[in-house]
Biotite code that builds the C-alpha atoms (Angstrom):
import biotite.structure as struc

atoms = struc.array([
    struc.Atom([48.318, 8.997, 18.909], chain_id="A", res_id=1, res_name="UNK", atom_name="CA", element="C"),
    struc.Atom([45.948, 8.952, 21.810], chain_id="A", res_id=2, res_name="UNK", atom_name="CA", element="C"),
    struc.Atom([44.776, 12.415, 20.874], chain_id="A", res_id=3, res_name="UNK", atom_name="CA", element="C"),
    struc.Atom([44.158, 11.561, 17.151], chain_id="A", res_id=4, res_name="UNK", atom_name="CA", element="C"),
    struc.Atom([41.601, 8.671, 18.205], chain_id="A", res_id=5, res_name="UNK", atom_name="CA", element="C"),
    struc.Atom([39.517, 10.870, 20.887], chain_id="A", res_id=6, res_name="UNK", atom_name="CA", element="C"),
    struc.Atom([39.559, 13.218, 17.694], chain_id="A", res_id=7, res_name="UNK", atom_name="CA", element="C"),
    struc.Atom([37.973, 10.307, 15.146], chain_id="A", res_id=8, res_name="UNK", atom_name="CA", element="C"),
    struc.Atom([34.253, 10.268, 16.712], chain_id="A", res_id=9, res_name="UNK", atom_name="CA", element="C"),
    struc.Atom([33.947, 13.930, 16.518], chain_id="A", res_id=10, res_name="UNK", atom_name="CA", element="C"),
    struc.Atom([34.895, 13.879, 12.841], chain_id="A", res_id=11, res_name="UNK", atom_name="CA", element="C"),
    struc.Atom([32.474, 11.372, 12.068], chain_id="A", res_id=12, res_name="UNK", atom_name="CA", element="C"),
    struc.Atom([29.353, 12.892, 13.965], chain_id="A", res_id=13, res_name="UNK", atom_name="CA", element="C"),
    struc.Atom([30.553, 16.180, 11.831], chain_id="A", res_id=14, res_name="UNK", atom_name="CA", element="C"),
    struc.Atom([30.759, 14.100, 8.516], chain_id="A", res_id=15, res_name="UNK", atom_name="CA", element="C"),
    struc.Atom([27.048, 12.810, 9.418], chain_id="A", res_id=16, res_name="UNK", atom_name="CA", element="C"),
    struc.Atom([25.353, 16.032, 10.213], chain_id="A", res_id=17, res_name="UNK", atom_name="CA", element="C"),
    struc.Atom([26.949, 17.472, 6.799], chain_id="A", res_id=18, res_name="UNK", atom_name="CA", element="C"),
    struc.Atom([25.557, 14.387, 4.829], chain_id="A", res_id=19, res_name="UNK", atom_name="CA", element="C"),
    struc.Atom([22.269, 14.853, 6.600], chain_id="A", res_id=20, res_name="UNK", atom_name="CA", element="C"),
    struc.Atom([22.391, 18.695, 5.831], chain_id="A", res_id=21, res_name="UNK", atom_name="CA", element="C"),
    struc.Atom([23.065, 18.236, 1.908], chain_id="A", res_id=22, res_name="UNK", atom_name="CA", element="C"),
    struc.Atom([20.389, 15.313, 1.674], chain_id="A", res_id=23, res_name="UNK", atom_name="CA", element="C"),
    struc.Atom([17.635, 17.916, 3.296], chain_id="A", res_id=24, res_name="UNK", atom_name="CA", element="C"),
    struc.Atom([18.889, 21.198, 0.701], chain_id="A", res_id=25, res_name="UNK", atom_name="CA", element="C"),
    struc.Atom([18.293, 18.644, -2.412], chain_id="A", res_id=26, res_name="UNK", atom_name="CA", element="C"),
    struc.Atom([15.285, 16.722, -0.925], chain_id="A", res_id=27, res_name="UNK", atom_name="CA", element="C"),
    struc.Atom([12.000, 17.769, -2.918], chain_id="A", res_id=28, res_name="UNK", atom_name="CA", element="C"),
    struc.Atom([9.838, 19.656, -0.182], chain_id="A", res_id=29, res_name="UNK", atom_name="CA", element="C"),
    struc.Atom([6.643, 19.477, -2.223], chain_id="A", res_id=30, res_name="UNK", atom_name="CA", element="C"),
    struc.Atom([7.265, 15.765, -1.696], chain_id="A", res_id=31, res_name="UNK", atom_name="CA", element="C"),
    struc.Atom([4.205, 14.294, 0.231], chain_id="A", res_id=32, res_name="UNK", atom_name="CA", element="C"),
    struc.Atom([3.724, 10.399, 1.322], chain_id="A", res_id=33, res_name="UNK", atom_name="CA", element="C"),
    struc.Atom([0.108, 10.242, 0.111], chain_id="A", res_id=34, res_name="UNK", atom_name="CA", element="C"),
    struc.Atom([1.749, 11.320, -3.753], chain_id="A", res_id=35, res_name="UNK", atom_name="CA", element="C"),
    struc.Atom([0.579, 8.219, -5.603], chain_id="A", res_id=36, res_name="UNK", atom_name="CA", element="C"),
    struc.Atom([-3.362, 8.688, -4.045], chain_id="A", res_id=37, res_name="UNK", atom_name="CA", element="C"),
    struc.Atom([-5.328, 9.344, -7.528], chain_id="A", res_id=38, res_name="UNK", atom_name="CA", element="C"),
    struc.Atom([-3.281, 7.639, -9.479], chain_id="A", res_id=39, res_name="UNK", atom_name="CA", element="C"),
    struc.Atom([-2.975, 3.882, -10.903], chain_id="A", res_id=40, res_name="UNK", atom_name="CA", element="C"),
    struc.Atom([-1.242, 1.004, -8.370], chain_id="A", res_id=41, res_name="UNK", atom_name="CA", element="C"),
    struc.Atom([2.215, 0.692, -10.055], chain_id="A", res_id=42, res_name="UNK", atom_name="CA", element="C"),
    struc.Atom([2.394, -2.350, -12.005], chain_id="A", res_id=43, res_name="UNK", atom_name="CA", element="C"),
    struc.Atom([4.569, -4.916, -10.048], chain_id="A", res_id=44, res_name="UNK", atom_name="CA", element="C"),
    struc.Atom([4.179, -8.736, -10.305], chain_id="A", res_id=45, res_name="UNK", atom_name="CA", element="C"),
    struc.Atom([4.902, -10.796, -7.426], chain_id="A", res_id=46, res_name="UNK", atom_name="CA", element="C"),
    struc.Atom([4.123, -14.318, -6.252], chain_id="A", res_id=47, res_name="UNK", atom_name="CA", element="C"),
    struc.Atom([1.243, -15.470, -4.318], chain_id="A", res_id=48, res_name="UNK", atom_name="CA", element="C"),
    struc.Atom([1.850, -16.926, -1.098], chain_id="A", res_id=49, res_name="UNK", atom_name="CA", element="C"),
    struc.Atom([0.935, -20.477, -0.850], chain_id="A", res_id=50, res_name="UNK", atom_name="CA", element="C"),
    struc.Atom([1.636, -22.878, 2.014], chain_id="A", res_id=51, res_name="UNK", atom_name="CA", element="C"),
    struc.Atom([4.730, -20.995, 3.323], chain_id="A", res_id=52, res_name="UNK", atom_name="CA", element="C"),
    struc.Atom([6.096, -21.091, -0.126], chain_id="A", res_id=53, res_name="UNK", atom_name="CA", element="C"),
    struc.Atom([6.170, -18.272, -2.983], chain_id="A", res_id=54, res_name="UNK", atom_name="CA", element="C"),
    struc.Atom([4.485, -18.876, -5.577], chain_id="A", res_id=55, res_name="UNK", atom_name="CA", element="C"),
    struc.Atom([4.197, -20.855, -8.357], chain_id="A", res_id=56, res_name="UNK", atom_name="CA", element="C"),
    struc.Atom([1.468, -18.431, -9.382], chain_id="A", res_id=57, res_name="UNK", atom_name="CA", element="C"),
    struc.Atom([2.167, -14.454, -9.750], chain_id="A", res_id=58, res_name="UNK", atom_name="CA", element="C"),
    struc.Atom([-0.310, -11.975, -9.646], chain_id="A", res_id=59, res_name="UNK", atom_name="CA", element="C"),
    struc.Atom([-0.015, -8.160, -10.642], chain_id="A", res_id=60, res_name="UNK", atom_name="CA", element="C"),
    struc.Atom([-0.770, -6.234, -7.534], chain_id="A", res_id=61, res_name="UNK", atom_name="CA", element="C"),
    struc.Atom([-3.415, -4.060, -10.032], chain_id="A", res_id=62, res_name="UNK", atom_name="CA", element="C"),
    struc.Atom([-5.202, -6.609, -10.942], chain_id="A", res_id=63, res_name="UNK", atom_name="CA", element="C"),
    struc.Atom([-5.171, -8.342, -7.690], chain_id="A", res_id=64, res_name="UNK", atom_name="CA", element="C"),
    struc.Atom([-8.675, -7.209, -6.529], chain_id="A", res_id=65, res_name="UNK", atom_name="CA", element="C"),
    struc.Atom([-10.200, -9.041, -9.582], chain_id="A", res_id=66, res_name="UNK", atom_name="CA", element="C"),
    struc.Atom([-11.807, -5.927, -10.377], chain_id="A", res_id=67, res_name="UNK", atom_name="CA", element="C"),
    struc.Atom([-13.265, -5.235, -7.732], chain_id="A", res_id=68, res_name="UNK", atom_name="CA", element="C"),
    struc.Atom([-12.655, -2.727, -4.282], chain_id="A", res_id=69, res_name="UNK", atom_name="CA", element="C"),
    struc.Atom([-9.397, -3.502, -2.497], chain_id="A", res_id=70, res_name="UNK", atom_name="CA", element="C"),
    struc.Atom([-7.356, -2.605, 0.204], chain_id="A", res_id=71, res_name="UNK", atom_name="CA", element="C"),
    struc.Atom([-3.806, -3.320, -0.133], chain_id="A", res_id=72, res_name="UNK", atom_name="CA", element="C"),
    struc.Atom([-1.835, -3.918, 2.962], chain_id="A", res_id=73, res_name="UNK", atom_name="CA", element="C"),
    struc.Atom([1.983, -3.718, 3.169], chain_id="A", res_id=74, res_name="UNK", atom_name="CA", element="C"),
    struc.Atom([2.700, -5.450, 6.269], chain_id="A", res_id=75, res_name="UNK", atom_name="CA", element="C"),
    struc.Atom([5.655, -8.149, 7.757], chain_id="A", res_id=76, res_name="UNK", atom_name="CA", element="C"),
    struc.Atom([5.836, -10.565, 10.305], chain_id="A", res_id=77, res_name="UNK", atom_name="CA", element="C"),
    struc.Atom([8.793, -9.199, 12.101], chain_id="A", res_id=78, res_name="UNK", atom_name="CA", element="C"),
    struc.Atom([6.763, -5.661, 12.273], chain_id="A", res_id=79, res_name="UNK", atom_name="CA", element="C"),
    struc.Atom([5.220, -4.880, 15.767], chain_id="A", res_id=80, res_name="UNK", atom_name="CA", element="C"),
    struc.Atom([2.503, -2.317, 14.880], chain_id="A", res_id=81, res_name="UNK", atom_name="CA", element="C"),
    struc.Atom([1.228, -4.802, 12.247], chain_id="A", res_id=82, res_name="UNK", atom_name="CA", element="C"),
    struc.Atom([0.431, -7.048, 14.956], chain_id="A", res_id=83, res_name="UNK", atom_name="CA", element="C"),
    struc.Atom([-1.471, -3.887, 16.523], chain_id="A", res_id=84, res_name="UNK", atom_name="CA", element="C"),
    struc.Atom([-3.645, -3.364, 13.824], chain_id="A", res_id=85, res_name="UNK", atom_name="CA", element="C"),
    struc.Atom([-4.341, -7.246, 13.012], chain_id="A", res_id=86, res_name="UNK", atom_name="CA", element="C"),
    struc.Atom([-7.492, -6.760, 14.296], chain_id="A", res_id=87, res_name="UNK", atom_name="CA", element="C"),
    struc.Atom([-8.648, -4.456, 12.244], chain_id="A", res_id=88, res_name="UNK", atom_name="CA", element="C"),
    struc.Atom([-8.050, -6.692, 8.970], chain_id="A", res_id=89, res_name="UNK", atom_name="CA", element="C"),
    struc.Atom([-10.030, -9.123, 10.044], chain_id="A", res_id=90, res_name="UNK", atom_name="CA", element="C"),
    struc.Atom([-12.813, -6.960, 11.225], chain_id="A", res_id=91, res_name="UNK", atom_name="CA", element="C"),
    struc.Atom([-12.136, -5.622, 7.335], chain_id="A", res_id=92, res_name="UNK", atom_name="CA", element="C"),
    struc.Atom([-12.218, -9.261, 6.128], chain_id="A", res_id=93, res_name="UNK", atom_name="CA", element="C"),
    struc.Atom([-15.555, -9.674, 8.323], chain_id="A", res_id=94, res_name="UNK", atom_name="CA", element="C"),
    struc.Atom([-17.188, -7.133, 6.651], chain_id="A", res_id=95, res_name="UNK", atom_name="CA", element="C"),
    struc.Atom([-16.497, -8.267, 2.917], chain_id="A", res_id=96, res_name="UNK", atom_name="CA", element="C"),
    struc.Atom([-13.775, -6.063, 2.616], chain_id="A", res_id=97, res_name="UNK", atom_name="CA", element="C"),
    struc.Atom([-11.025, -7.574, -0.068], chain_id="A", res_id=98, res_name="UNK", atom_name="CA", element="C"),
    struc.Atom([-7.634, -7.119, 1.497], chain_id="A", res_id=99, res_name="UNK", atom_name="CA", element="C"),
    struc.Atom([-4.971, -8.225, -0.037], chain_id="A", res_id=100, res_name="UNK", atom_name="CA", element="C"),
    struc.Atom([-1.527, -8.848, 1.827], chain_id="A", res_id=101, res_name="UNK", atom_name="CA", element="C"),
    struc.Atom([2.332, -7.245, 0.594], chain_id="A", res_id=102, res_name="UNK", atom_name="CA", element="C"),
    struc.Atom([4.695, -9.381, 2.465], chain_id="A", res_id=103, res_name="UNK", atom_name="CA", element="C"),
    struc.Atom([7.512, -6.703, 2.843], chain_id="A", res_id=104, res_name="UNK", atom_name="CA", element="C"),
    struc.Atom([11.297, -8.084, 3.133], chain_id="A", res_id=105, res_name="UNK", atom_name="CA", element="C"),
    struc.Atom([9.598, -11.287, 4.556], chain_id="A", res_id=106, res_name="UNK", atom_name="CA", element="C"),
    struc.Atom([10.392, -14.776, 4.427], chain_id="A", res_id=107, res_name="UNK", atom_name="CA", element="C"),
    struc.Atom([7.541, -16.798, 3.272], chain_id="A", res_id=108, res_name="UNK", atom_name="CA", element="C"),
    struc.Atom([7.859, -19.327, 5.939], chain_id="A", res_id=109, res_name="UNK", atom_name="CA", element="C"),
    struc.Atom([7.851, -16.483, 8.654], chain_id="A", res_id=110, res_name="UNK", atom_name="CA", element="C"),
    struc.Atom([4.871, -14.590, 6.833], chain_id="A", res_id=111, res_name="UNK", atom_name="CA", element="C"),
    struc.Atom([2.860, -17.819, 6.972], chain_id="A", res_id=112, res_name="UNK", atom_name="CA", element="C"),
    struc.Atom([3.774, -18.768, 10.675], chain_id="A", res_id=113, res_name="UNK", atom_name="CA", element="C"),
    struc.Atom([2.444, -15.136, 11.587], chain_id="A", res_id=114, res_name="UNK", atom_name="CA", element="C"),
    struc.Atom([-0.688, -15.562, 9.812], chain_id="A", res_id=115, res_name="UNK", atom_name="CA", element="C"),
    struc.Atom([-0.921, -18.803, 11.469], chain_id="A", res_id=116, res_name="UNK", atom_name="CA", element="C"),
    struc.Atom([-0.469, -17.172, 15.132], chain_id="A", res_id=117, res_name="UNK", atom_name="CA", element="C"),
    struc.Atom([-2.821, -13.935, 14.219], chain_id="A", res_id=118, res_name="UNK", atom_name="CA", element="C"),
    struc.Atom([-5.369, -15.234, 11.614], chain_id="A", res_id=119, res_name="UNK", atom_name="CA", element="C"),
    struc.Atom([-5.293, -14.804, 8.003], chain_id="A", res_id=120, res_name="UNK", atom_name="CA", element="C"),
    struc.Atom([-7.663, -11.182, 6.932], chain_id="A", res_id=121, res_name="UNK", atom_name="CA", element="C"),
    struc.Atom([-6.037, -11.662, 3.127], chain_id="A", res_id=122, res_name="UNK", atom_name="CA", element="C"),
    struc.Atom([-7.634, -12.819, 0.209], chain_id="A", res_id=123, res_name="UNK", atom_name="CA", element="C"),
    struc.Atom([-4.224, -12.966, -1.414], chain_id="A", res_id=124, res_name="UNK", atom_name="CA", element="C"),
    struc.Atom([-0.936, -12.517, 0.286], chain_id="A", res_id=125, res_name="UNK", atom_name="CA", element="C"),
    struc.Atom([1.857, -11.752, -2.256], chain_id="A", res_id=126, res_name="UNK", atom_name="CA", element="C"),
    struc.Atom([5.414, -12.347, -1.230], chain_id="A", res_id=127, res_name="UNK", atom_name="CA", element="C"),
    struc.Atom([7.952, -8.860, -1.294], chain_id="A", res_id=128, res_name="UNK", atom_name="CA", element="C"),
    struc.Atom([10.811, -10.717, -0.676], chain_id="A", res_id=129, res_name="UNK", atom_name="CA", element="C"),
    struc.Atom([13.472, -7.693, -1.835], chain_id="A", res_id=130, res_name="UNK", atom_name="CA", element="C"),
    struc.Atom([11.046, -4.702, -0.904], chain_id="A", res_id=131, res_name="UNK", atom_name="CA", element="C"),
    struc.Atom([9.789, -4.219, -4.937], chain_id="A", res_id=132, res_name="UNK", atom_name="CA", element="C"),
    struc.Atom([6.501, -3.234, -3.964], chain_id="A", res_id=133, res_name="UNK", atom_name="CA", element="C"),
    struc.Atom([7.445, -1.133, -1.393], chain_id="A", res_id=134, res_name="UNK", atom_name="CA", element="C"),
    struc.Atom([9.866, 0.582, -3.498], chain_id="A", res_id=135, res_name="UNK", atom_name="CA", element="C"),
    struc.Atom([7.155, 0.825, -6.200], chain_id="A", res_id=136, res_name="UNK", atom_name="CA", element="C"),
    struc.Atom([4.306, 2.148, -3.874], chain_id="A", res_id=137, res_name="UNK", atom_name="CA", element="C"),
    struc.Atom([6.937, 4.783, -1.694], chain_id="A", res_id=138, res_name="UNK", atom_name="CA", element="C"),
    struc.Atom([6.707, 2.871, 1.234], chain_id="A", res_id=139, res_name="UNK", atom_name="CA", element="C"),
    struc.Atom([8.361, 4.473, 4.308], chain_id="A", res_id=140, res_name="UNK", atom_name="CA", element="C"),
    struc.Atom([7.906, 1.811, 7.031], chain_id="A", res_id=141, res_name="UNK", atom_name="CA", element="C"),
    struc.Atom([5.219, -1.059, 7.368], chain_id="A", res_id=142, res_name="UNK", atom_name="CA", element="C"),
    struc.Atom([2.783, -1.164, 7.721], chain_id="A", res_id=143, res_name="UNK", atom_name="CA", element="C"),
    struc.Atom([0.518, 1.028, 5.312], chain_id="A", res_id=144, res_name="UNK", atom_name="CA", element="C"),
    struc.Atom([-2.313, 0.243, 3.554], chain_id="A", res_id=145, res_name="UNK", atom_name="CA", element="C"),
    struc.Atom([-3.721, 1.620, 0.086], chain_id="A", res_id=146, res_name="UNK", atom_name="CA", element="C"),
    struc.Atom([-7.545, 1.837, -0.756], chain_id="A", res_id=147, res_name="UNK", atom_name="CA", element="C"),
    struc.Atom([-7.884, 0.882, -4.331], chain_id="A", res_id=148, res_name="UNK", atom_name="CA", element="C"),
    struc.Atom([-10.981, 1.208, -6.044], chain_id="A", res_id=149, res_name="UNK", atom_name="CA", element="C"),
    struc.Atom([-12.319, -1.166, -9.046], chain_id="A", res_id=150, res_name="UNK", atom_name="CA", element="C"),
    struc.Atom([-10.343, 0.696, -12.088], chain_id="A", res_id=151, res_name="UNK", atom_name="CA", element="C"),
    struc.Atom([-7.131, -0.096, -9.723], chain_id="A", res_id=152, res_name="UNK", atom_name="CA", element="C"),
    struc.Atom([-6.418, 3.690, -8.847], chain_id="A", res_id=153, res_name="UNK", atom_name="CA", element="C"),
    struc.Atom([-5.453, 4.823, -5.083], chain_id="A", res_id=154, res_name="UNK", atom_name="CA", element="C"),
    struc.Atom([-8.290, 6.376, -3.799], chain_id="A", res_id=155, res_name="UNK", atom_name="CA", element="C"),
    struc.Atom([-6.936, 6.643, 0.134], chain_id="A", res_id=156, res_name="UNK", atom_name="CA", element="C"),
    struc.Atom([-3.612, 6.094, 2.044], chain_id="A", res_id=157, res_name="UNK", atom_name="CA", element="C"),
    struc.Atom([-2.827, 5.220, 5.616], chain_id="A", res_id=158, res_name="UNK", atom_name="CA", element="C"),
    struc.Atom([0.514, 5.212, 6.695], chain_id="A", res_id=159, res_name="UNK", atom_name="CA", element="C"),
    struc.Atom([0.992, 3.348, 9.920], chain_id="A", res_id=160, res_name="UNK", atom_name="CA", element="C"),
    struc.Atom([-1.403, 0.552, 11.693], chain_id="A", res_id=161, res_name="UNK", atom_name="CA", element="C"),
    struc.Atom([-4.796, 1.044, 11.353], chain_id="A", res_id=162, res_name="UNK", atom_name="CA", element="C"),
    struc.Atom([-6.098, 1.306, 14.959], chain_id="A", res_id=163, res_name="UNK", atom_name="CA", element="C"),
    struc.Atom([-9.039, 3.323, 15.057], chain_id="A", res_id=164, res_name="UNK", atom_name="CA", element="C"),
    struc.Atom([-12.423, 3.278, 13.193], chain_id="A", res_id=165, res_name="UNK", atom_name="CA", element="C"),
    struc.Atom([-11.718, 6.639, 11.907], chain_id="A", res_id=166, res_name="UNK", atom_name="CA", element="C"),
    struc.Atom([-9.176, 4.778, 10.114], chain_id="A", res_id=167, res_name="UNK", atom_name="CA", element="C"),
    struc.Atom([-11.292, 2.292, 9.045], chain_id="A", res_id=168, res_name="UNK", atom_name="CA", element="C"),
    struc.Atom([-13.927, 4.501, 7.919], chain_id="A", res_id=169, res_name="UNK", atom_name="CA", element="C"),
    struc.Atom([-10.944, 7.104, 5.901], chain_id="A", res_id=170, res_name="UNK", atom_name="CA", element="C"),
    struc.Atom([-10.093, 3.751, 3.884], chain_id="A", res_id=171, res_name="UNK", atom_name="CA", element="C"),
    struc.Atom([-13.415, 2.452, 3.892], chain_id="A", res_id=172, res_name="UNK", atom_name="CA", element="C"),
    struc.Atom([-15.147, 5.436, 2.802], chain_id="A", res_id=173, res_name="UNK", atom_name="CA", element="C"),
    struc.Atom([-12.890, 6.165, -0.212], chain_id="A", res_id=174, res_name="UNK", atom_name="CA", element="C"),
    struc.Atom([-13.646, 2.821, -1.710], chain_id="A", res_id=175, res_name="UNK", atom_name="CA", element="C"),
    struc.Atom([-17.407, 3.427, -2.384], chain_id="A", res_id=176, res_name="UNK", atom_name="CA", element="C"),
    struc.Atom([-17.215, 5.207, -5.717], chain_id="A", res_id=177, res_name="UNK", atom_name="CA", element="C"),
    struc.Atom([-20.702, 7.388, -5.918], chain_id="A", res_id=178, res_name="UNK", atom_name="CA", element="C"),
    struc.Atom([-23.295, 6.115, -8.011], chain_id="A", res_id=179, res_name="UNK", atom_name="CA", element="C"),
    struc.Atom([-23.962, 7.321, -11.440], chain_id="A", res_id=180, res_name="UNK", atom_name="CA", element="C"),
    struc.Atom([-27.449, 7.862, -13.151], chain_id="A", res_id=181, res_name="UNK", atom_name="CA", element="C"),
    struc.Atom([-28.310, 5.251, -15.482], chain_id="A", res_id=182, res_name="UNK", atom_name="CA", element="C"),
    struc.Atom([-28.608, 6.787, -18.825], chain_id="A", res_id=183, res_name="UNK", atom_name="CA", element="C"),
    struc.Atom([-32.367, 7.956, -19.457], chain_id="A", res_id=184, res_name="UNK", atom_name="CA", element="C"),
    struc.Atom([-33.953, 8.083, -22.893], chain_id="A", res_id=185, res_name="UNK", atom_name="CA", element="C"),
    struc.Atom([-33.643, 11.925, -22.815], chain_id="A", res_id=186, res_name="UNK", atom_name="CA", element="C"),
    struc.Atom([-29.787, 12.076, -21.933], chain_id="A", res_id=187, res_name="UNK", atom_name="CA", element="C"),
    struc.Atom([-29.221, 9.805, -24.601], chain_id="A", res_id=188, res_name="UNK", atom_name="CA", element="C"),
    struc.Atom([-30.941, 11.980, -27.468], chain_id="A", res_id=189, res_name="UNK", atom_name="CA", element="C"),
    struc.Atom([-29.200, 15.185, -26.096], chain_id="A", res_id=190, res_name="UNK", atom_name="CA", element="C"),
    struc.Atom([-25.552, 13.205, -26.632], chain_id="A", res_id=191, res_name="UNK", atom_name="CA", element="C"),
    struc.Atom([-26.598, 12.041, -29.768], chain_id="A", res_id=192, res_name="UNK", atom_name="CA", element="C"),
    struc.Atom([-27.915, 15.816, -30.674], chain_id="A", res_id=193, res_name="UNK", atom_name="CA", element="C"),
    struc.Atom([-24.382, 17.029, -29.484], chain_id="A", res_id=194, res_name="UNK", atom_name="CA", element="C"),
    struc.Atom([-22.429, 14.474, -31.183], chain_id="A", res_id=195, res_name="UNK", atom_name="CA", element="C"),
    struc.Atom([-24.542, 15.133, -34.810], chain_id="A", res_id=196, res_name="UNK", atom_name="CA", element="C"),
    struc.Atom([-23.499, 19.036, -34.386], chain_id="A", res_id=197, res_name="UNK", atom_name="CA", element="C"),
    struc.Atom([-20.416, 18.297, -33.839], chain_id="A", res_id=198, res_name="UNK", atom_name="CA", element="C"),
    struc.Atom([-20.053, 16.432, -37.149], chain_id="A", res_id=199, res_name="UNK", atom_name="CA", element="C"),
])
């Protein structure tokens, strides 16, 4: 009987590796963790933090930027590098940067006691209770953040703390859109030529 028990952890290190060898054969390998950068912020509605309380309110996390620039920042009080990069967000929040806050698998008490301790960068804090957001935006780990320009598209991703002002500038940087001409009397004849020939 002895013999049968030394036996049992052996088994179950072998069972592991072989679940850990068939999830890597079916895992997509041209998976990548920027994969939603140029496209739309998934549509999730969550409540706005508010005293240490969730909501009443809920907000879309697309629209959450009020059409402007935002960086989205998926973060949680129990979370050690978030505290790292703290910082950063309110050097962000300094500068007129709009960052708004994902509670991740956080109680709304504990978010709001944290942003007590470390200062408050967010112009909106939206509470993730059961990890929605995260699930919606492929979060690996907290924290990451999400440039988002004014149309609500993902222009940028960093995944981990932001602790650097390169990685201020890579998030930064993707959020100015380049400026367009305005339309001159000239350009607007040739459309209309193009659009009378086409008819």
């Amino acid at each position: 009987m002895k013999r049968w028990l030394a036996i049992i952890p052996i088994v179950v290190v072998v069972a592991l590796f072989a679940l850990f060898a068939g999830w890597s054969l079916k895992r997509d390998p041209e998976f990548k963790p920027d994969a939603l950068v140029g496209q739309q912020v998934p549509e999730t509605v969550l409540p706005i933090l508010a005293d240490g309380v969730a909501g009443p309110q809920n907000v879309d996390i697309r629209t959450a930027g009020v059409g402007k620039p935002m960086i989205v920042n998926v973060f949680a009080s129990w979370c050690a590098p978030c505290r790292l990069e703290h910082p950063r967000l309110l050097a962000l929040k300094a500068q007129g940067i709009a960052v708004v806050g994902v509670a991740y698998k956080d109680e709304p008490e504990a978010t709001q006691a944290f942003l007590d301790e470390m200062g408050d960068p967010f112009a909106m804090v939206l509470v993730d209770r059961e990890g929605r957001a995260g699930l919606d935006l492929g979060v690996s780990g907290v924290p990451e953040s999400f440039a988002v320009d004014a149309m609500g598209r993902i222009v940028a991703k960093s995944a981990g703390p932001i602790l650097t002002d390169a990685d201020v500038e890579r998030l930064t940087s993707a959020l100015v859109a380049p400026t367009r001409p305005l339309p001159t009397a000239r350009t607007l004849d040739e459309a209309r030529a193009r659009r009378d020939a086409a008819n």
